[in-house]
mmJSON file of the N, C-alpha and C atoms, coordinates in Angstrom:
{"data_MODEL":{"atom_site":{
"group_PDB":["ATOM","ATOM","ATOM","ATOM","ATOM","ATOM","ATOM","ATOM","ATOM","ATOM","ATOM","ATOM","ATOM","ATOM","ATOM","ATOM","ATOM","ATOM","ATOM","ATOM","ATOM","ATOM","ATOM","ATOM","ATOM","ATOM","ATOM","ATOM","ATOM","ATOM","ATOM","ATOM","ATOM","ATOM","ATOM","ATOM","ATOM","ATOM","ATOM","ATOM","ATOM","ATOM","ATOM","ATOM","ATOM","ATOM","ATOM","ATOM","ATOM","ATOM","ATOM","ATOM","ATOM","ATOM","ATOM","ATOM","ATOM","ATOM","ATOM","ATOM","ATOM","ATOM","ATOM","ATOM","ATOM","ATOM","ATOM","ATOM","ATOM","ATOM","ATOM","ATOM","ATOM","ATOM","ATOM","ATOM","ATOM","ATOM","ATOM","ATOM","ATOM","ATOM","ATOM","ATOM","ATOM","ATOM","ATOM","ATOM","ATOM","ATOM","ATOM","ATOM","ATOM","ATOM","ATOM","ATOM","ATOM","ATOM","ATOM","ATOM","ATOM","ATOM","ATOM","ATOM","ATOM","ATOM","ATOM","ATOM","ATOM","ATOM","ATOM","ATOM","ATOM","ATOM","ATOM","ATOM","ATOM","ATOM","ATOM","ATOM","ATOM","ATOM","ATOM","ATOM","ATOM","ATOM","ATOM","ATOM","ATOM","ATOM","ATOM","ATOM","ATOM","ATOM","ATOM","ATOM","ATOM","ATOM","ATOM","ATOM","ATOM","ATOM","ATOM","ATOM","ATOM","ATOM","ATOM","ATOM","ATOM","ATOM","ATOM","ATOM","ATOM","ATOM","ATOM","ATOM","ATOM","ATOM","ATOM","ATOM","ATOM","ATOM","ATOM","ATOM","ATOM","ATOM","ATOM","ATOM","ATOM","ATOM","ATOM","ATOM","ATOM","ATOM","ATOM","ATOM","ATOM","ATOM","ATOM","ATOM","ATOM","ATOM","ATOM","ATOM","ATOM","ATOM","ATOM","ATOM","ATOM","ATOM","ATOM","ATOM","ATOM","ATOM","ATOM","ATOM","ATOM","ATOM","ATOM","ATOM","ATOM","ATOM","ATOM","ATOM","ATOM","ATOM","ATOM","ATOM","ATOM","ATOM"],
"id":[1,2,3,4,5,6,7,8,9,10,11,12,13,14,15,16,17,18,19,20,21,22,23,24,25,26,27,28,29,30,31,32,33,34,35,36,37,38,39,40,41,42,43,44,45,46,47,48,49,50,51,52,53,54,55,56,57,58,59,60,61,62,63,64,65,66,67,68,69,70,71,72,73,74,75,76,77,78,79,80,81,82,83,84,85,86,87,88,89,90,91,92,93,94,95,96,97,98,99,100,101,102,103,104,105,106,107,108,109,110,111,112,113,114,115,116,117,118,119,120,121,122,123,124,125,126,127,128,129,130,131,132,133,134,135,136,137,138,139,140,141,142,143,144,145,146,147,148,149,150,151,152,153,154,155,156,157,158,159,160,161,162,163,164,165,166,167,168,169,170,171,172,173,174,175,176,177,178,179,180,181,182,183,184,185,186,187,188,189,190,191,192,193,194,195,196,197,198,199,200,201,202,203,204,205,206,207,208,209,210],
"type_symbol":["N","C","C","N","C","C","N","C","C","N","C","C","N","C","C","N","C","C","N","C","C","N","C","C","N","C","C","N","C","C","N","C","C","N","C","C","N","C","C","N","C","C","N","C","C","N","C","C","N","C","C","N","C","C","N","C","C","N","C","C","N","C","C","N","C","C","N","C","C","N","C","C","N","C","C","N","C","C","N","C","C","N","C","C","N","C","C","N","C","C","N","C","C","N","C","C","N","C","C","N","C","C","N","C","C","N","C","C","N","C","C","N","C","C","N","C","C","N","C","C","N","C","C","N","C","C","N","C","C","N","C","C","N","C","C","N","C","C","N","C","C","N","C","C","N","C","C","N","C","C","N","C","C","N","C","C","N","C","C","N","C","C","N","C","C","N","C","C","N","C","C","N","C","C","N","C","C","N","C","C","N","C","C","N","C","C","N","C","C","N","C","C","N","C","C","N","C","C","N","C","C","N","C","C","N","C","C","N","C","C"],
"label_atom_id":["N","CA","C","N","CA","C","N","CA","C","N","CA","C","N","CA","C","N","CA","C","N","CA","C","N","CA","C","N","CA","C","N","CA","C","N","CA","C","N","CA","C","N","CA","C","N","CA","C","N","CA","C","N","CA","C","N","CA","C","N","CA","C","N","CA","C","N","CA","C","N","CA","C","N","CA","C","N","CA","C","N","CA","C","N","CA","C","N","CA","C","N","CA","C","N","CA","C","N","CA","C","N","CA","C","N","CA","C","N","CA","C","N","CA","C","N","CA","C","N","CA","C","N","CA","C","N","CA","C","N","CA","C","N","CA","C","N","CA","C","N","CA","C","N","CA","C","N","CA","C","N","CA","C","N","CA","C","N","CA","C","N","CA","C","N","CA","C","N","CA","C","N","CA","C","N","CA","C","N","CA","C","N","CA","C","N","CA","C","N","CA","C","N","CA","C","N","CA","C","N","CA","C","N","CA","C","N","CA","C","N","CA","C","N","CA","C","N","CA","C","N","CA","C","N","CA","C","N","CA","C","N","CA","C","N","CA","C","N","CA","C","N","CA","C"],
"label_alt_id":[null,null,null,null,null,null,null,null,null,null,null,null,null,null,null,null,null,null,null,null,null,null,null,null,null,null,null,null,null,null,null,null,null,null,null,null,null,null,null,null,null,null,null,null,null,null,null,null,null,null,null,null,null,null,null,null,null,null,null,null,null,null,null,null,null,null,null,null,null,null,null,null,null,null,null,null,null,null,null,null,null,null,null,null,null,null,null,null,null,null,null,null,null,null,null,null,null,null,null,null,null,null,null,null,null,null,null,null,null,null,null,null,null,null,null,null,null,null,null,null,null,null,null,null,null,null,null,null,null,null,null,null,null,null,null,null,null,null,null,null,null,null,null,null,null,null,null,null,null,null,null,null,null,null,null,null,null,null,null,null,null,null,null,null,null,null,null,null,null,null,null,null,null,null,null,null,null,null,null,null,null,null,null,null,null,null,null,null,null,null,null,null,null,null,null,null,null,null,null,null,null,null,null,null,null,null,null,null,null,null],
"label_comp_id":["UNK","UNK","UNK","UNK","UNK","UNK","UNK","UNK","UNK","UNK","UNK","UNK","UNK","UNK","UNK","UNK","UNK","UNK","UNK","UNK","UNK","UNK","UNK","UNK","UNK","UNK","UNK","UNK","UNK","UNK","UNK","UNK","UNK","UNK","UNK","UNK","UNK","UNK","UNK","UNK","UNK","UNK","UNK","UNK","UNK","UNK","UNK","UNK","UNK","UNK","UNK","UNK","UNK","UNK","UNK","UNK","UNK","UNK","UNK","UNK","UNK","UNK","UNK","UNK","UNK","UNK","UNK","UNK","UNK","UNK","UNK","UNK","UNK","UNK","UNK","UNK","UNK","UNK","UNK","UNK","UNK","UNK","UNK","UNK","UNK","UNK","UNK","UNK","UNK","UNK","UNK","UNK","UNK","UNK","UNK","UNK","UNK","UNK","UNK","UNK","UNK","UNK","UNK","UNK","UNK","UNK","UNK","UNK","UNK","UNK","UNK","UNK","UNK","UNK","UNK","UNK","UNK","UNK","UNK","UNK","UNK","UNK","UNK","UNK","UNK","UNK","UNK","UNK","UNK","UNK","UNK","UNK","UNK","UNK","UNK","UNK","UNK","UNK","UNK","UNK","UNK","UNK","UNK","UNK","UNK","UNK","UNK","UNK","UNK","UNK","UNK","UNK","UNK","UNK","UNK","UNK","UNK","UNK","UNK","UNK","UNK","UNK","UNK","UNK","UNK","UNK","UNK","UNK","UNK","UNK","UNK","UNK","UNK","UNK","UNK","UNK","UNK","UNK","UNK","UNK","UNK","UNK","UNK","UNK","UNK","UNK","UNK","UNK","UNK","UNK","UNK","UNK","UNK","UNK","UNK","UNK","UNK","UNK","UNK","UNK","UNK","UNK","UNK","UNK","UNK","UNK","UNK","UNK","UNK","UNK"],
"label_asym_id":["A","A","A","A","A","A","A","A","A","A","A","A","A","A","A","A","A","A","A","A","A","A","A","A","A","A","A","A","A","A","A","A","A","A","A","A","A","A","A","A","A","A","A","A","A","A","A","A","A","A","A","A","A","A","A","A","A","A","A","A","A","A","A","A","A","A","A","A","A","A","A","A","A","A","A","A","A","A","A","A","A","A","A","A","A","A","A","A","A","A","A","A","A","A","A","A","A","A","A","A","A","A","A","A","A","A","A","A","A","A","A","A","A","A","A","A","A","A","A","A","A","A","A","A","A","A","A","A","A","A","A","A","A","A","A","A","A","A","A","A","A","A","A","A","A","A","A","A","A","A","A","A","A","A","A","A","A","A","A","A","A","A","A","A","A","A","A","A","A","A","A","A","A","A","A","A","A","A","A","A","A","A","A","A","A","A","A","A","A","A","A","A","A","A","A","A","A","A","A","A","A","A","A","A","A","A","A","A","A","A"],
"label_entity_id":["1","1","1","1","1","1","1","1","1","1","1","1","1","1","1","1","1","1","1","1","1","1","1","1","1","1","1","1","1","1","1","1","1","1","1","1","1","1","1","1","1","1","1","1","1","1","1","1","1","1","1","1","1","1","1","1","1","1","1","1","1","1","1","1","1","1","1","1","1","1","1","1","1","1","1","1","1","1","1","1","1","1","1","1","1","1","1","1","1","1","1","1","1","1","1","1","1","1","1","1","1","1","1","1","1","1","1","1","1","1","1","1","1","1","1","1","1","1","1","1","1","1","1","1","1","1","1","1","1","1","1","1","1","1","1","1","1","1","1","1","1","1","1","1","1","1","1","1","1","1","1","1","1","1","1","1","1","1","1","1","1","1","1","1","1","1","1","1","1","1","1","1","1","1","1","1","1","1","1","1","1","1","1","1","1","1","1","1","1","1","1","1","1","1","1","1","1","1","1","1","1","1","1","1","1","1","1","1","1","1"],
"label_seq_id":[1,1,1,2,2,2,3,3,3,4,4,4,5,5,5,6,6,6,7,7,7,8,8,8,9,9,9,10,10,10,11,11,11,12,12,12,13,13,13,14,14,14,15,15,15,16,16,16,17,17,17,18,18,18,19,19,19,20,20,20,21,21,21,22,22,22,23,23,23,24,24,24,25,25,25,26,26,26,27,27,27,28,28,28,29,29,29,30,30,30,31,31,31,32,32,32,33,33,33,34,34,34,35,35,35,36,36,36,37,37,37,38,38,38,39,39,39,40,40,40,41,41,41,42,42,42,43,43,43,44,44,44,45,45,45,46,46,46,47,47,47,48,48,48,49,49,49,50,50,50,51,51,51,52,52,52,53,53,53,54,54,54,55,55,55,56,56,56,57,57,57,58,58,58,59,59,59,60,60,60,61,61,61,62,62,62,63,63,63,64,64,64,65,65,65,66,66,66,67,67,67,68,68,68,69,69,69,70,70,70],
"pdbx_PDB_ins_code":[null,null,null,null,null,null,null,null,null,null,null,null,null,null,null,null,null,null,null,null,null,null,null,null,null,null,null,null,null,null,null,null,null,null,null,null,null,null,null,null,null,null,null,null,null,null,null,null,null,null,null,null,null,null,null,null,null,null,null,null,null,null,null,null,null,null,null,null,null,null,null,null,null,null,null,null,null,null,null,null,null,null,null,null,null,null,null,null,null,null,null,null,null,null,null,null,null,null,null,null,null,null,null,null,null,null,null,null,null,null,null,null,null,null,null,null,null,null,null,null,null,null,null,null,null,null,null,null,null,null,null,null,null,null,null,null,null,null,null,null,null,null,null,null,null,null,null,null,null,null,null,null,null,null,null,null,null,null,null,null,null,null,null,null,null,null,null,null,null,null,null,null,null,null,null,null,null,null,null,null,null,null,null,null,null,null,null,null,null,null,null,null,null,null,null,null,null,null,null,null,null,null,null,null,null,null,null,null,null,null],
"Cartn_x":[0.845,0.0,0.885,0.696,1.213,0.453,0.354,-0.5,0.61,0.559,1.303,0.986,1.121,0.726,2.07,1.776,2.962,4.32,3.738,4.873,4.683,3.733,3.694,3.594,4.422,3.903,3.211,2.555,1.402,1.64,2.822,2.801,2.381,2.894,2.69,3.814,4.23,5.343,6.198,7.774,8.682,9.825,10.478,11.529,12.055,12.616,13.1,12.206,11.27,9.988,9.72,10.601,10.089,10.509,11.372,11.36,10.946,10.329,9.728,8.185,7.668,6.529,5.765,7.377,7.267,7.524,8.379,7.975,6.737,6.061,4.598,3.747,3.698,2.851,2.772,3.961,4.286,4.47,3.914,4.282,3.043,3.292,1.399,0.613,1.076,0.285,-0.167,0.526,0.115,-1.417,-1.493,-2.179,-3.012,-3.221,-4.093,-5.063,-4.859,-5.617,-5.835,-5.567,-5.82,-6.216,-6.7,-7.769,-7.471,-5.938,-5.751,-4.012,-3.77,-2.963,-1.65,-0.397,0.925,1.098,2.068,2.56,3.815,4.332,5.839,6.778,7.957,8.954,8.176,7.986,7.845,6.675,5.479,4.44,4.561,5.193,5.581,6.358,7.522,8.31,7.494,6.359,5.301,4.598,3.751,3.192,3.75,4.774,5.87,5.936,6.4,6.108,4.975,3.98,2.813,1.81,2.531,1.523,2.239,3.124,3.435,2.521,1.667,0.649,-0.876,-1.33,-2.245,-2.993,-4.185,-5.223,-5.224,-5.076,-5.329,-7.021,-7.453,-8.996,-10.199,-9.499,-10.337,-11.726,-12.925,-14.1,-13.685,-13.518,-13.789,-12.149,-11.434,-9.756,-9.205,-8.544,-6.88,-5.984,-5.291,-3.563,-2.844,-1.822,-0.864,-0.144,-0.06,0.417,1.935,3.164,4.032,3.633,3.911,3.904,5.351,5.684,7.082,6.623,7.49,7.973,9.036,8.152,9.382,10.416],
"Cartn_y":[-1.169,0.0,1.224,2.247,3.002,4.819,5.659,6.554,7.628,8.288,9.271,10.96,11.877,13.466,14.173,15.646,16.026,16.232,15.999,16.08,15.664,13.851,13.26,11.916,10.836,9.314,8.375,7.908,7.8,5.898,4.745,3.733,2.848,1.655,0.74,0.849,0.288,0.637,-0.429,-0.177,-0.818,-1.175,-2.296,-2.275,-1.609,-0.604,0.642,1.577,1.721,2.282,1.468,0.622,-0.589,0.329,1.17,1.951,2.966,3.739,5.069,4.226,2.94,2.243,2.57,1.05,1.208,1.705,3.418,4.272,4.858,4.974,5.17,4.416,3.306,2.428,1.666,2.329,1.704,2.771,3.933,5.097,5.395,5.032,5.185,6.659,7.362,8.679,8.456,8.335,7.936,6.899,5.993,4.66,5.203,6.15,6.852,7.539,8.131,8.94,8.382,7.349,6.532,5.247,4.582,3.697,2.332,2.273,0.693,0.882,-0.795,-1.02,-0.841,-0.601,-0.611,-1.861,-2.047,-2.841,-3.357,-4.963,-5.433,-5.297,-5.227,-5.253,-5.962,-7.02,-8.498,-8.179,-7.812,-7.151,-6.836,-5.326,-4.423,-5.099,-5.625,-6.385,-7.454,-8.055,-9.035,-8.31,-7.465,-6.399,-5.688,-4.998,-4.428,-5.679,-7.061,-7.852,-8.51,-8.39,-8.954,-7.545,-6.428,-5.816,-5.906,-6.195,-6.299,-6.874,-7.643,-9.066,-8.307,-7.506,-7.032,-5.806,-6.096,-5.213,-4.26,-2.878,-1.999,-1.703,-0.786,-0.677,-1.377,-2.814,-3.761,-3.045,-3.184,-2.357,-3.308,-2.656,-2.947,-3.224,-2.923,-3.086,-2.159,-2.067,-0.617,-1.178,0.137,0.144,1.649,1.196,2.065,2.164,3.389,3.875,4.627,4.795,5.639,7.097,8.477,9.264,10.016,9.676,10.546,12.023,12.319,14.092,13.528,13.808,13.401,14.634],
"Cartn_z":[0.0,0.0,0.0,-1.192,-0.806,-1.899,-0.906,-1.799,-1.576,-2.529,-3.085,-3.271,-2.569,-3.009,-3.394,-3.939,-4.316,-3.173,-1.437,-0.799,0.064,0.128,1.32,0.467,1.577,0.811,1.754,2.068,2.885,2.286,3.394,3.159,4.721,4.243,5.572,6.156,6.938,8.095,7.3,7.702,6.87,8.09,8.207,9.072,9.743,8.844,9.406,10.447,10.257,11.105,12.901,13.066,14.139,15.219,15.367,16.676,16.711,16.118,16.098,16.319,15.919,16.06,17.48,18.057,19.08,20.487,19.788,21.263,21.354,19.768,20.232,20.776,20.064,20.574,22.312,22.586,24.261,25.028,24.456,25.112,26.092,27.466,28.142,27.973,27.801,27.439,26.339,25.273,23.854,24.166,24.894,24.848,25.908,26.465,27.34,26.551,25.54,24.758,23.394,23.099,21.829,22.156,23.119,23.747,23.696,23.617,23.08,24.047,24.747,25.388,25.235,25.832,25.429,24.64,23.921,23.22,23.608,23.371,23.772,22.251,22.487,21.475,20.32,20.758,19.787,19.37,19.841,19.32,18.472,18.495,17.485,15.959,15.994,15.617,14.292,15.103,14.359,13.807,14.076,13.631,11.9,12.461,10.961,9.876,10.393,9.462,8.866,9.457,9.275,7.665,8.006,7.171,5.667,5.253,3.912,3.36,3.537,2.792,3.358,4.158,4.288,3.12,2.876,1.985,2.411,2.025,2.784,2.702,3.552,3.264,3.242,4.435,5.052,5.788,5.302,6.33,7.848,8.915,10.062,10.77,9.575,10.198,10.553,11.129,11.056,10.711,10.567,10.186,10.422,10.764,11.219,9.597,9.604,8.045,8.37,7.493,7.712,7.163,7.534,6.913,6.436,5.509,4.731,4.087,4.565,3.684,2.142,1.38,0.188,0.057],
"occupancy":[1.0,1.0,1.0,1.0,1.0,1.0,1.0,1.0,1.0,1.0,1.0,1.0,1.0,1.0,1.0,1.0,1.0,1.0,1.0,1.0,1.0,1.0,1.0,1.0,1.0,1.0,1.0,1.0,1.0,1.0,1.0,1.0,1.0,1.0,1.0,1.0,1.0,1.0,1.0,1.0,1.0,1.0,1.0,1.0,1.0,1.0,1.0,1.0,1.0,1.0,1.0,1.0,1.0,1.0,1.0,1.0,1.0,1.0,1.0,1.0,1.0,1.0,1.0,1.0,1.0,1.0,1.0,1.0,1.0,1.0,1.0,1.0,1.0,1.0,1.0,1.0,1.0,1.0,1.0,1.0,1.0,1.0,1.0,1.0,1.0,1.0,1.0,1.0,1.0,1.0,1.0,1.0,1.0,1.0,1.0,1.0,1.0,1.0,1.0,1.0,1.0,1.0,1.0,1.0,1.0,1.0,1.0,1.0,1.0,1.0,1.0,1.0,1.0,1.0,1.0,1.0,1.0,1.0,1.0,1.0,1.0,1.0,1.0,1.0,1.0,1.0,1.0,1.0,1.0,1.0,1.0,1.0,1.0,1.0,1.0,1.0,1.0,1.0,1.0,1.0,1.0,1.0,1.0,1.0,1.0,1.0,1.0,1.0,1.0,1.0,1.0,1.0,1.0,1.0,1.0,1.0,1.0,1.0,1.0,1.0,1.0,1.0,1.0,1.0,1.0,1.0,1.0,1.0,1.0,1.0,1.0,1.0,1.0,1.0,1.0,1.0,1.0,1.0,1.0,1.0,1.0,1.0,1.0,1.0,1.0,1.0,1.0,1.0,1.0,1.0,1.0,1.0,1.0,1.0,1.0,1.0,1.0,1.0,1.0,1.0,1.0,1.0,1.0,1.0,1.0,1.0,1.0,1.0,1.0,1.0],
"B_iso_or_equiv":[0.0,0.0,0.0,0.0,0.0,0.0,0.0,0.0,0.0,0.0,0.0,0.0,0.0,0.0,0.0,0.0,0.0,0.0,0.0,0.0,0.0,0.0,0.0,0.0,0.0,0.0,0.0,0.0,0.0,0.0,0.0,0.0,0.0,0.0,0.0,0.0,0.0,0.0,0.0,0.0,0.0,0.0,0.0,0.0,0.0,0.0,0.0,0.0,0.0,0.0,0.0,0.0,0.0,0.0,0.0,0.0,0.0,0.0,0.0,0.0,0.0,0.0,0.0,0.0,0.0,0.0,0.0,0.0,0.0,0.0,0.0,0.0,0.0,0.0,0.0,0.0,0.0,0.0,0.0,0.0,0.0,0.0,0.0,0.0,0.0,0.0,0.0,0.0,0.0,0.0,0.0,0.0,0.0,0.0,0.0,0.0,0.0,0.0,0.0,0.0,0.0,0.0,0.0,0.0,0.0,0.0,0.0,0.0,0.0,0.0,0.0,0.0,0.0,0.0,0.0,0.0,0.0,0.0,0.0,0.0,0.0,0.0,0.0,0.0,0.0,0.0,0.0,0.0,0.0,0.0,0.0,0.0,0.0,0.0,0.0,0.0,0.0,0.0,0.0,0.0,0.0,0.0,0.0,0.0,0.0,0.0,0.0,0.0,0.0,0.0,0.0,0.0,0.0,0.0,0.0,0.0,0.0,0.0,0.0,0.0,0.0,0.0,0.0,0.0,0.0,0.0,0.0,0.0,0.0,0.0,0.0,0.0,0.0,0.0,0.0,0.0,0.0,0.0,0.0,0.0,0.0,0.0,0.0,0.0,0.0,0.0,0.0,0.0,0.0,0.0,0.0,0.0,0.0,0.0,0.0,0.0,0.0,0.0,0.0,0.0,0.0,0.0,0.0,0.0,0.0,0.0,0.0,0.0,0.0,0.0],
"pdbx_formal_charge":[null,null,null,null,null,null,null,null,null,null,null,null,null,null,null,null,null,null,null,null,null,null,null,null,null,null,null,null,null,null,null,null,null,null,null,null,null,null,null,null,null,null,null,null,null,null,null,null,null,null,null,null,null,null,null,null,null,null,null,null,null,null,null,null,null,null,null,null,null,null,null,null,null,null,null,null,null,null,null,null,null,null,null,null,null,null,null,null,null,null,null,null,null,null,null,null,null,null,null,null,null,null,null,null,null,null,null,null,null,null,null,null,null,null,null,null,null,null,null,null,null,null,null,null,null,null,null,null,null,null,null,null,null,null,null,null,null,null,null,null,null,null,null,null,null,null,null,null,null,null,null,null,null,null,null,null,null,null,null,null,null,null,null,null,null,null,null,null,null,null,null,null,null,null,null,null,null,null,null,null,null,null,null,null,null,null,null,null,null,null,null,null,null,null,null,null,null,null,null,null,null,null,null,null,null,null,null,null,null,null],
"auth_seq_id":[1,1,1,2,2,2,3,3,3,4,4,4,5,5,5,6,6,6,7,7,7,8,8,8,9,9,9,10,10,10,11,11,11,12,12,12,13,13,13,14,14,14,15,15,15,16,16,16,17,17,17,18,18,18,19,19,19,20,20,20,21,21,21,22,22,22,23,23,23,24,24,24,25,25,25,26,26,26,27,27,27,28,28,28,29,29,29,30,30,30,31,31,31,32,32,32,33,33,33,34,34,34,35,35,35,36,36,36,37,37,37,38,38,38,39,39,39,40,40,40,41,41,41,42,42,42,43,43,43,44,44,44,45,45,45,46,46,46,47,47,47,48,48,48,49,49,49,50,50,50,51,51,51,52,52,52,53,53,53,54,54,54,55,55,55,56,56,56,57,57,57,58,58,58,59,59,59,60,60,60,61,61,61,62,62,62,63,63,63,64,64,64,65,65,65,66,66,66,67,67,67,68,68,68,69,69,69,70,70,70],
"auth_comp_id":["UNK","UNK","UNK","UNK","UNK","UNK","UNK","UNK","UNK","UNK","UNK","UNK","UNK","UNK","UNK","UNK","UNK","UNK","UNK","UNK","UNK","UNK","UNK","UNK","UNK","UNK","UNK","UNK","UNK","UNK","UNK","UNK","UNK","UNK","UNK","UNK","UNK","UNK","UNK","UNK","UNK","UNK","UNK","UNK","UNK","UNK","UNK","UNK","UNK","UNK","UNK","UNK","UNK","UNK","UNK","UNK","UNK","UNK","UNK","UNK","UNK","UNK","UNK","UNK","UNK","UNK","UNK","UNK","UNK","UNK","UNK","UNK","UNK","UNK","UNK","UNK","UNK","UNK","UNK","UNK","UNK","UNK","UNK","UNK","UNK","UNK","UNK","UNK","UNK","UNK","UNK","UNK","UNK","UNK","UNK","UNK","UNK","UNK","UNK","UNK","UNK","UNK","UNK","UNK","UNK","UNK","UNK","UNK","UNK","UNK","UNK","UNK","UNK","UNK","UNK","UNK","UNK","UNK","UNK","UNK","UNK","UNK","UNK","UNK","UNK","UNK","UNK","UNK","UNK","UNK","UNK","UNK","UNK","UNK","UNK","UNK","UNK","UNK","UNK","UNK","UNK","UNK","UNK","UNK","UNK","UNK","UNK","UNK","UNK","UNK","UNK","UNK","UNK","UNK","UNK","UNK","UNK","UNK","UNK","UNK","UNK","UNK","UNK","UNK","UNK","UNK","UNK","UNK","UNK","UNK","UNK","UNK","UNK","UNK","UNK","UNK","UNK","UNK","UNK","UNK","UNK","UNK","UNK","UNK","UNK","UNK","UNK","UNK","UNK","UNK","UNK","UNK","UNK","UNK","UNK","UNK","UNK","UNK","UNK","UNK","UNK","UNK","UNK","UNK","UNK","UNK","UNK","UNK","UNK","UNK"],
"auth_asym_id":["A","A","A","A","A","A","A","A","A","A","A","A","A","A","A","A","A","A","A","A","A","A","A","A","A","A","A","A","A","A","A","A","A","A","A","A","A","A","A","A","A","A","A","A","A","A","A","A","A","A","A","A","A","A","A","A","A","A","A","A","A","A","A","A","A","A","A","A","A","A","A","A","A","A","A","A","A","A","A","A","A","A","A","A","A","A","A","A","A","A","A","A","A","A","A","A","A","A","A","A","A","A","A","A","A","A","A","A","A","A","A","A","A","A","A","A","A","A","A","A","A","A","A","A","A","A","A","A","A","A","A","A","A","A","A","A","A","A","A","A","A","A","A","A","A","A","A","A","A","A","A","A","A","A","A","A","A","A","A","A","A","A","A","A","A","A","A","A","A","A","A","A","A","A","A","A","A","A","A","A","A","A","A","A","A","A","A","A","A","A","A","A","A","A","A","A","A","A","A","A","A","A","A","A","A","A","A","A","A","A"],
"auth_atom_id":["N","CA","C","N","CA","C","N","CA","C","N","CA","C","N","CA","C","N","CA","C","N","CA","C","N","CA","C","N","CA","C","N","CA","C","N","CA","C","N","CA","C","N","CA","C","N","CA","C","N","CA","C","N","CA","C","N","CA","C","N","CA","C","N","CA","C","N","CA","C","N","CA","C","N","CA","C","N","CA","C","N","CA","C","N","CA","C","N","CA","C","N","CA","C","N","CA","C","N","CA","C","N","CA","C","N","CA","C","N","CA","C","N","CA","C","N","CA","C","N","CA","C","N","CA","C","N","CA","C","N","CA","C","N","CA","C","N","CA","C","N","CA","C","N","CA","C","N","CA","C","N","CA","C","N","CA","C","N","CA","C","N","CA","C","N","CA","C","N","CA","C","N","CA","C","N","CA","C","N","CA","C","N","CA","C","N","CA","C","N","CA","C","N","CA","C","N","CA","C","N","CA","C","N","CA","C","N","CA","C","N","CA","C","N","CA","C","N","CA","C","N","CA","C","N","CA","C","N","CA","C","N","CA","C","N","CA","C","N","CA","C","N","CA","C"],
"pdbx_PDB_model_num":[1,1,1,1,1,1,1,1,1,1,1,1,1,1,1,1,1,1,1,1,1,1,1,1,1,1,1,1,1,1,1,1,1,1,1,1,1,1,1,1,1,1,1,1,1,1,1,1,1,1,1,1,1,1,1,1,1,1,1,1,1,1,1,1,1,1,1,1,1,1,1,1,1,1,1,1,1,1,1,1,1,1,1,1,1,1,1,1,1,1,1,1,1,1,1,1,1,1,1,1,1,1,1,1,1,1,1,1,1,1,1,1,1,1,1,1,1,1,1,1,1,1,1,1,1,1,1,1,1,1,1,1,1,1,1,1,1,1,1,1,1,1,1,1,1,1,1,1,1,1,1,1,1,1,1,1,1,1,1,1,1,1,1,1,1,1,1,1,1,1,1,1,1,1,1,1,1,1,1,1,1,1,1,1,1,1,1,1,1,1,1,1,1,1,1,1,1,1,1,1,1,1,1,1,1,1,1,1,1,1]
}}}
């Protein structure tokens, strides 16, 4: 998945993304105000690999998207 504007690229999370993931995702303030639990390393980790093969635009799913500045 990946969408494209003239100065944003709007993909799925990529390897490289696994620690910026998960200081959000385990960050308890973050998970205080976005309604869903901290996350473990390995979580995260499974997660990053798991979305390469995922549809984007499943009705009733999420996804954590990267946002780039091109």
């Amino acid at each position: 998945m990946q969408l494209e504007t003239e100065r944003l690229l709007l993909r799925y999370l990529r390897p490289g993304d696994l620690e910026d993931f998960f200081a959000f995702r385990s960050d308890l303030e973050v998970c205080r105000y976005q309604g869903y639990d901290p996350i473990t390393r390995e979580q995260a980790v499974e997660y990053v690999e798991f979305l390469p093969g995922k549809e984007f635009g499943t009705a009733g799913e999420w996804a954590q998207i990267g946002v780039e500045e091109k």
